[in-house]
MARNUDO-628803 format. One record per residue (C-alpha): residue number from 0; x, y, z. Coordinates in steps of 0.2 Angstrom, whole numbers, plus 2048, in hexadecimal, padded with zeros to 3 digits. Example, Ala and Ser with C-alpha at 12.3 -4.5 7.8 and 13.67 -1.06 7.14 Angstrom:
BEGIN
seq 0&east 83E&north 7EA&up 827
seq 1&east 844&north 7FB&up 824
***
This chain:
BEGIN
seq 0&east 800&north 800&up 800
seq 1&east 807&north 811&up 7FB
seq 2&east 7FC&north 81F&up 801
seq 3&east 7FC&north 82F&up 7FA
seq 4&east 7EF&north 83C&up 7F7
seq 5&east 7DC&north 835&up 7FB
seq 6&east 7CA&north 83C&up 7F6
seq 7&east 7C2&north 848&up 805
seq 8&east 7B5&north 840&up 80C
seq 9&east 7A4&north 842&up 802
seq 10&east 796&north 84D&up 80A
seq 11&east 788&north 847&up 812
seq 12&east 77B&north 84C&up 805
seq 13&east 787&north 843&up 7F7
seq 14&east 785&north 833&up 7F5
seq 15&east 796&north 82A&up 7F4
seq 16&east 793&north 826&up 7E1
seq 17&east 792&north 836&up 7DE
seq 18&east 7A1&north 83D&up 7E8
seq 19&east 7AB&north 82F&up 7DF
seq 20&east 7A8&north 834&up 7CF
seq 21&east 7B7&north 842&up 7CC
seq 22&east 7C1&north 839&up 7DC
seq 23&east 7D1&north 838&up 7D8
seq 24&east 7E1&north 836&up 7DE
seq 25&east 7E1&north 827&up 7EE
seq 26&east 7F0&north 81C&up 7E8
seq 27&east 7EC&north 80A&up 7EE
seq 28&east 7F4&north 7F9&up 7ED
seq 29&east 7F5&north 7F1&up 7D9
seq 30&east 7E9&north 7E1&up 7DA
seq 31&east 7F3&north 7D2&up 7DA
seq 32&east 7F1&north 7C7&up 7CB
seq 33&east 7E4&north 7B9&up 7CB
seq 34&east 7E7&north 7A7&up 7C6
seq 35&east 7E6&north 7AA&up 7B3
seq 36&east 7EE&north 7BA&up 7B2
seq 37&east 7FC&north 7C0&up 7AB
seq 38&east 803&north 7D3&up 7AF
seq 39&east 809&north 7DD&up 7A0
seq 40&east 811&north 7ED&up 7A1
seq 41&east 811&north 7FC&up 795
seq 42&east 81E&north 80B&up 794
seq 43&east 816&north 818&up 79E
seq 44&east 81C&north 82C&up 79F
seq 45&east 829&north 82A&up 7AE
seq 46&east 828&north 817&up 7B0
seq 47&east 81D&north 809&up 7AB
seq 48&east 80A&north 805&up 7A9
seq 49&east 802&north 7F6&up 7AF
seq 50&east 7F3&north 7E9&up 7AB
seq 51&east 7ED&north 7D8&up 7AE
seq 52&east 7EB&north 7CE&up 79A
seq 53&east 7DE&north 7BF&up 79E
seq 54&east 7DF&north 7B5&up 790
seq 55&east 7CF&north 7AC&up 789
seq 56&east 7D3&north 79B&up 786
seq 57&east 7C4&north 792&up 78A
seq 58&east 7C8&north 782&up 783
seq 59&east 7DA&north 77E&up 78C
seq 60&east 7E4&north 784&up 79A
seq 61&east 7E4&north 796&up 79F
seq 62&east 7F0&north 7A1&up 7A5
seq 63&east 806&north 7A1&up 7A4
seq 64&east 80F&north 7AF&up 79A
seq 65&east 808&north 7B4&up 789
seq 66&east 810&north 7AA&up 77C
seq 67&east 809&north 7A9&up 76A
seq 68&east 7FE&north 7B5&up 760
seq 69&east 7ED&north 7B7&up 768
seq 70&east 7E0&north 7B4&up 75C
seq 71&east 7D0&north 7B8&up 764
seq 72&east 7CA&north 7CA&up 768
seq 73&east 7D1&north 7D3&up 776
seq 74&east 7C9&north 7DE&up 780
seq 75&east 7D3&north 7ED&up 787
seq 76&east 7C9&north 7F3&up 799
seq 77&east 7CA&north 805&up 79E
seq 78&east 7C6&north 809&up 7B0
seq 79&east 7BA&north 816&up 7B6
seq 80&east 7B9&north 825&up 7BF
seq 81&east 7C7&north 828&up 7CF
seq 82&east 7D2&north 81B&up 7D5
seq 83&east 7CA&north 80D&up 7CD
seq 84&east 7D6&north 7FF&up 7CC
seq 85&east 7D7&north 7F1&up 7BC
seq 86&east 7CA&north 7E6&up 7C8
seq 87&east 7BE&north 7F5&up 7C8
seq 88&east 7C0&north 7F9&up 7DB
seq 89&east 7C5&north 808&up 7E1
seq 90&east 7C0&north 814&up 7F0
seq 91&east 7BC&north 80A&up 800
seq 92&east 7AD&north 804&up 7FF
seq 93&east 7AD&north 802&up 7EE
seq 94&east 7B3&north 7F0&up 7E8
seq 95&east 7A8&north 7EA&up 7DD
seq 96&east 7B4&north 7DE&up 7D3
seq 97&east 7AC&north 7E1&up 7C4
seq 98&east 7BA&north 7E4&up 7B8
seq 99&east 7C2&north 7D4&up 7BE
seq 100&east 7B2&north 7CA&up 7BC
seq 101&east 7AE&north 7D0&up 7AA
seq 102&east 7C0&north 7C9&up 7A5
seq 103&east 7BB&north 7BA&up 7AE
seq 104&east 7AA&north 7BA&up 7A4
seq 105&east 7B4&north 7BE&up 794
seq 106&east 7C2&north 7B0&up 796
seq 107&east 7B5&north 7A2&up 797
seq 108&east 7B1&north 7A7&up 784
seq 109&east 7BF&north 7A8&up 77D
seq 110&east 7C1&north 7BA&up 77F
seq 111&east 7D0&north 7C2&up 786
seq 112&east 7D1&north 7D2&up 790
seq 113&east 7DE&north 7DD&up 796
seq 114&east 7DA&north 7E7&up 7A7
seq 115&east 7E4&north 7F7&up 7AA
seq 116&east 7EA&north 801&up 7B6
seq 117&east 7E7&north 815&up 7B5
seq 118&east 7FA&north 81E&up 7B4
seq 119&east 7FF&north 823&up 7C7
seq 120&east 7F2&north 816&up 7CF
seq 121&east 7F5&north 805&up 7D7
seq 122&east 801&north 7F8&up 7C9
seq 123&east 804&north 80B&up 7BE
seq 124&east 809&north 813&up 7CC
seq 125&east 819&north 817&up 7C6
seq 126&east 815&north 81C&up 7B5
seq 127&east 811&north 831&up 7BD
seq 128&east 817&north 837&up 7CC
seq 129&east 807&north 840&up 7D2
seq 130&east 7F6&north 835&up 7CB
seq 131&east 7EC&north 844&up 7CD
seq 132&east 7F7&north 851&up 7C0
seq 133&east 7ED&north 848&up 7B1
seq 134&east 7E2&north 84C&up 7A4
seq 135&east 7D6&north 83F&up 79A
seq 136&east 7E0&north 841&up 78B
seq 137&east 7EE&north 83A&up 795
seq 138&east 7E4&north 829&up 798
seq 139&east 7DF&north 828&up 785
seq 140&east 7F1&north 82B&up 780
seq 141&east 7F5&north 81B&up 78D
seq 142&east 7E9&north 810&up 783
seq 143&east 7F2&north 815&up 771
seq 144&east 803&north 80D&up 77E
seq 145&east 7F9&north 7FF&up 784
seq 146&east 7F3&north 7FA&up 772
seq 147&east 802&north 7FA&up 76C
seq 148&east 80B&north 7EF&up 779
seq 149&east 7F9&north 7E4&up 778
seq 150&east 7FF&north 7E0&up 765
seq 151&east 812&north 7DD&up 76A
seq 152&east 811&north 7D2&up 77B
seq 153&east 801&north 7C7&up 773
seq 154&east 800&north 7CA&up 761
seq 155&east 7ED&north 7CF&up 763
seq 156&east 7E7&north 7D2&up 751
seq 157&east 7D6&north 7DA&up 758
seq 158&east 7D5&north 7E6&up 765
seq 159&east 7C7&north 7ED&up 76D
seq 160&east 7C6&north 7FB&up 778
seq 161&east 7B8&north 7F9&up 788
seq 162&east 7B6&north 809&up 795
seq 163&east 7AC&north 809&up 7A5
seq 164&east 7A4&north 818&up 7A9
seq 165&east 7B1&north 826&up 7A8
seq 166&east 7BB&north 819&up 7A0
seq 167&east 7AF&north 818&up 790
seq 168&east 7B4&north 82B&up 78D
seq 169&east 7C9&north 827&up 78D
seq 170&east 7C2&north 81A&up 780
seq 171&east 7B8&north 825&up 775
seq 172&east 7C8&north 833&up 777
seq 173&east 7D5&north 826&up 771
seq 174&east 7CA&north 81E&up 762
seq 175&east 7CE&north 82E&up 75A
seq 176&east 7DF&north 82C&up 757
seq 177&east 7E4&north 817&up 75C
seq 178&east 7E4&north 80E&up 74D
seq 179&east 7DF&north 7FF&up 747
seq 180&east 7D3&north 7F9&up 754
seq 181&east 7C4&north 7EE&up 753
seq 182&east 7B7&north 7F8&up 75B
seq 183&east 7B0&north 7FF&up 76C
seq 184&east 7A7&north 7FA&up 77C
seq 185&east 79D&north 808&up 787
seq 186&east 798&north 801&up 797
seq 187&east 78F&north 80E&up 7A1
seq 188&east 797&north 81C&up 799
seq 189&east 791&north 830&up 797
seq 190&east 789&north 834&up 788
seq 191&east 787&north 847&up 78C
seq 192&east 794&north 852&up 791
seq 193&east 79C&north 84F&up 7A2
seq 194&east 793&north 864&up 7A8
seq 195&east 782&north 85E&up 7A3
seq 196&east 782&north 84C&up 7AC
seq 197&east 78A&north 852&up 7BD
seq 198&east 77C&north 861&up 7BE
seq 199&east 76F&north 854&up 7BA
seq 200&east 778&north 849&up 7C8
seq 201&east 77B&north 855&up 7D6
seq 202&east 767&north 85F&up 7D1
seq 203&east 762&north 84D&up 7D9
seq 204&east 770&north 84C&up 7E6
seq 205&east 76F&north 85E&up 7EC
seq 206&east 760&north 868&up 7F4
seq 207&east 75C&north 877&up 7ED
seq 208&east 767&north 885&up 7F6
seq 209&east 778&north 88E&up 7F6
seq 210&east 784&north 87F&up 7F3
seq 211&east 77A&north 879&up 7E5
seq 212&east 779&north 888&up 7DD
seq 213&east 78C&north 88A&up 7E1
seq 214&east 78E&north 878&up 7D9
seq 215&east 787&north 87E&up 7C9
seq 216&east 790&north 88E&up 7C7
seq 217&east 7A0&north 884&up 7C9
seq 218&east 79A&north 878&up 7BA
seq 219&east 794&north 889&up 7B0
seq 220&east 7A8&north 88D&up 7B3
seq 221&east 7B0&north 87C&up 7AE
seq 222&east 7A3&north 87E&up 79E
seq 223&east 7AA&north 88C&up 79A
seq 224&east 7BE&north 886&up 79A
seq 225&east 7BE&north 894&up 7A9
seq 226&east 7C5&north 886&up 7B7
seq 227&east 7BF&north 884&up 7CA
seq 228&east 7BD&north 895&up 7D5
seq 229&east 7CA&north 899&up 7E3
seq 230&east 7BD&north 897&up 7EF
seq 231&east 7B3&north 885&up 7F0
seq 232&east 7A7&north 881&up 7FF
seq 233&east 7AA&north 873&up 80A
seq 234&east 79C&north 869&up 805
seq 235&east 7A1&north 869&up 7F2
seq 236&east 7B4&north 864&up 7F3
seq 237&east 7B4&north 853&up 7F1
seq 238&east 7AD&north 855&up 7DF
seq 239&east 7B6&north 866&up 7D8
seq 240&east 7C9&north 864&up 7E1
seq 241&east 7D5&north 870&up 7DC
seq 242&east 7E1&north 863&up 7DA
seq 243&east 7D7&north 858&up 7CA
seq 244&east 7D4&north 86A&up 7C3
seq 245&east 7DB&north 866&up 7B2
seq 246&east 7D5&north 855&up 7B3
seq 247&east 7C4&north 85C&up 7B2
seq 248&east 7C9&north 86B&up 7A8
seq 249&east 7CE&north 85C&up 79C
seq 250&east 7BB&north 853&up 79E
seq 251&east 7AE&north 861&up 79D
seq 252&east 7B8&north 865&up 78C
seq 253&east 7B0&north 853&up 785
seq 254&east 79E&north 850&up 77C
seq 255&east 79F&north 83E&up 77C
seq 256&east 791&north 83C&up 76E
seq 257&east 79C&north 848&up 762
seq 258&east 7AB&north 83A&up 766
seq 259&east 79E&north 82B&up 764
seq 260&east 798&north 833&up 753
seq 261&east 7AD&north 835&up 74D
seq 262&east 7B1&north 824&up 753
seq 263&east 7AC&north 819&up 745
seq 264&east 7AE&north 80A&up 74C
seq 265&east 7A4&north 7FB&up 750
seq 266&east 79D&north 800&up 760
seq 267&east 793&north 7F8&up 76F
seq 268&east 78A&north 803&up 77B
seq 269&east 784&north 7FA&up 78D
seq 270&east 77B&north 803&up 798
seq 271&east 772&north 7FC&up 7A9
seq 272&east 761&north 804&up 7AD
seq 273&east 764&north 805&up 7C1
seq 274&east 774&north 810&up 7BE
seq 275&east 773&north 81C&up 7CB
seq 276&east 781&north 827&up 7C2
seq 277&east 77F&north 823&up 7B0
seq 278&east 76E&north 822&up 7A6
seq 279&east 765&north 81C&up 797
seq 280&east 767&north 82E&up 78F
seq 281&east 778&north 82C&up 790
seq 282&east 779&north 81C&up 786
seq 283&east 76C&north 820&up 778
seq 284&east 776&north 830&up 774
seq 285&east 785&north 827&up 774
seq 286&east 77C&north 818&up 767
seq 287&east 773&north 823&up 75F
seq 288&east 783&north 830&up 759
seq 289&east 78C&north 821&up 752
seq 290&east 780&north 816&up 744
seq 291&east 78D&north 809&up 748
seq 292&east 789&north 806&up 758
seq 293&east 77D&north 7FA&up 762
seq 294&east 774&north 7FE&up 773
seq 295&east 76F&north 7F0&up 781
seq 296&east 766&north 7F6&up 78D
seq 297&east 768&north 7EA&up 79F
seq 298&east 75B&north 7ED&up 7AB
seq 299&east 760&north 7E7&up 7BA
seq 300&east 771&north 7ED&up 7BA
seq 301&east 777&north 7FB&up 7C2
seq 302&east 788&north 807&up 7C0
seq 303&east 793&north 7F9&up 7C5
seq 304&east 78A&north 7EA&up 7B8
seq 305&east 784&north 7E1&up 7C6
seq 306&east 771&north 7DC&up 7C8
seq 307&east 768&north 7E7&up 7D5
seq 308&east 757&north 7E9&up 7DC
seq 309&east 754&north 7F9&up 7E8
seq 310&east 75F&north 807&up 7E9
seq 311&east 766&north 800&up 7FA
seq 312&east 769&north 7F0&up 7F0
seq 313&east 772&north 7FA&up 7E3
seq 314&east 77C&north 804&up 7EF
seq 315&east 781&north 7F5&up 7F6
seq 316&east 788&north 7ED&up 7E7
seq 317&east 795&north 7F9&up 7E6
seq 318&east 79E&north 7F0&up 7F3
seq 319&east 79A&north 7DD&up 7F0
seq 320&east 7A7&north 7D5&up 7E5
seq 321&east 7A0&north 7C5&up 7E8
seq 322&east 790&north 7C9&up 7DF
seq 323&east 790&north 7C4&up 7CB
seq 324&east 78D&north 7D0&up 7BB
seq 325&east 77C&north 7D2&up 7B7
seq 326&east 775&north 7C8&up 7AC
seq 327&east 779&north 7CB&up 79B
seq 328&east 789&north 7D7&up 79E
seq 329&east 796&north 7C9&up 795
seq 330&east 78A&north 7C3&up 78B
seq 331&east 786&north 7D3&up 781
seq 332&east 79A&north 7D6&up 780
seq 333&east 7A0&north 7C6&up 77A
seq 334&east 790&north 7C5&up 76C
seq 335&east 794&north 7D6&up 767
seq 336&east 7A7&north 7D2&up 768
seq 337&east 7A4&north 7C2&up 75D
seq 338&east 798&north 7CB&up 752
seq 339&east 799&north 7DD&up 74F
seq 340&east 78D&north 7E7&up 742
seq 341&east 792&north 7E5&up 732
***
C-alpha cells in the first residue's frame, strides 16, 4: 500500500456515487493477478504501465505467459471514474469486481481481455509521479501505448476498445486517432456532455438553496473553459477539487455523441436501466449519433452491471464482489464481439 493523496470525504446530502464520480487521486495497492492472468506492462511517461491479459481459451488450459499469435478478439478494458483499479474497485466501499468478472465471463468464450491500470494508480503507479496532474487526453494517448504493446506481446489481429463509465469517453477520445481497431464497447457511458449530466445529477442530489446554486455556477464556469473559482464551499469540494482542475477542464471540453458520430467504427452501446449515475438518454444519444452502432438496454442492472432490485439493493451492490454480472452483460459483448453490423 502506498498512500498518497485521498478523496475528501463526500457530503452528507451526496450520495457516495455521486462524490465518486470526479474522485481522483487515492493511490491503492495494484490487484494481484488471478490464476489465469498474465501482467503486461506498457512504456508509460516516467515509468511503466500496467494490465492484467486473460486469455480466452475455452477449449484448453488457461493461463502461463503469452506465447503465439492470439487469434480471437481482444477486448482492451478501460476503468472508470477515480481510482478505479483494472478489477473495477476503487474507493472504499466500492469493490464491486466487475472488471475482473467480465474478463472471467469473456475467457469462457473464447474472448480475451486486457484489464488496465490508469497512469499514477495501483500496478501504473510509476508511470506519473502525481496521478492527479492528468487530463483525459492523457488516458486516450495510453490506449494508442497499450494497443500497440497488445499487438507485440500477443500478436492480437483484432482489438477492441471497451470503457466503463468515464472510461467509455477515453475510448471514444482515442478511436480518433488509434488505428486499426476492430470496434467499440460503451458500458454505462455519458452520451451528453459531462456539464449537462452532473447538473441533471446533483438537481436530484442537492436541495434547492445556495450550494446548489453555487454548484451550477461552477459547472456554468467549467462550460465555459473559465476553470474552478478561488473560493469553493465546504459541501462542494469533494466534486470540484482544485487539484483535478485540468482533469475536468480536459472533460467538460468533450460532447461524447460528436466523438460517437466521428468514430466510425463497429460499435456496442450497454446501458443498465437502474444506473443511478448514467441513463438511458445517455446511451440512445450515443447509438443514435453513430448508424453503426447497436444499443442493449439491461433492466436489471445497475451502474456497476450487476442485477439489482431497490435502490438500497443497488447501493449495496457497489460493494459486493461476490455477486455476478447481470444477466446478459457477457452475453451482449461476446455476440456483438463475434458478430458485429456489417
Amino acid at each position: 500500500m502506498r498512500p498518497v493523496t485521498s478523496c475528501a470525504k463526500a457530503p452528507a446530502m451526496l450520495s457516495p456515487l455521486h462524490a465518486a464520480l470526479f474522485c481522483v487521486g487515492a493511490l491503492l495497492a495494484a490487484p494481484g493477478p488471478a490464476a489465469g492472468e498474465t501482467l503486461l506492462h506498457a512504456p508509460g511517461p516516467q515509468g511503466r504501465l500496467e494490465g492484467a491479459f486473460t486469455p480466452g481459451a475455452p477449449d484448453g488450459p488457461v493461463g502461463g505467459p503469452v506465447d503465439g499469435p492470439v487469434d480471437r478478439p481482444v477486448l482492451l478494458l478501460v476503468p472508470g471514474s477515480g481510482p478505479t483499479d483494472r478489477d473495477g474497485n476503487g474507493l472504499p466501499g466500492l469493490r464491486p469486481g466487475t472488471y475482473r468478472l467480465l474478463a472471467e465471463g469473456l475467457a469462457a468464450r473464447g474472448i480475451a481481455t486486457l484489464r488496465i491500470d490508469k497512469r499514477g494508480l495501483h500496478g501504473s503507479h510509476a508511470a506519473v509521479r502525481d496521478a492527479e496532474a492528468v487530463t483525459i487526453e492523457d488516458y486516450a494517448a495510453d490506449l494508442g501505448t497499450w494497443v500497440a504493446t497488445l499487438r507485440q506481446e500477443t500478436g492480437a489481429r483484432c482489438i477492441w476498445l471497451a470503457g466503463h463509465s468515464e472510461g467509455g469517453l477515453v475510448v471514444l477520445l482515442a478511436a480518433q486517432t488509434v488505428p486499426d481497431l476492430c470496434g467499440l464497447v460503451l458500458i454505462a457511458t455519458p452520451g451528453r456532455p459531462l456539464g449537462a449530466l452532473l447538473r441533471e445529477q446533483l438537481h436530484a442530489a442537492l436541495p434547492e438553496g445556495p450550494l446548489r446554486a453555487e454548484a451550477m455556477a461552477i459547472i456554468a464556469r467549467l462550460e465555459a473553459g473559465q476553470g474552478l473559482p478561488e473560493t469553493i464551499s465546504p459541501g462542494l469540494r469533494p466534486l470540484f477539487r482544485p487539484q483535478i482542475a485540468g482533469f475536468l477542464a480536459s472533460v467538460f471540453a468533450l460532447d461524447p455523441a460528436r466523438l460517437a458520430a466521428g468514430a466510425r467504427l463497429p460499435m456496442l452501446v450497454l446501458q443498465g436501466l437502474r444506473d443511478l449515475q448514467v441513463g438511458r438518454a445517455d446511451a440512445e444519444a450515443l447509438a443514435g449519433a453513430n448508424p453503426a452502432a447497436r444499443l442493449v438496454l439491461l433492466p436489471e442492472a445497475n451502474h456497476v452491471l450487476k442485477a439489482v432490485t431497490d435502490r438500497a439493493d443497488n447501493l449495496a451492490a457497489y460493494g459486493d464482489p461476490d455477486r455476478p454480472l447481470a444477466p446478459g452483460v457477457v452475453e451482449a459483448i461476446a455476440g456483438f464481439l463475434a458478430a458485429p453490423p456489417g
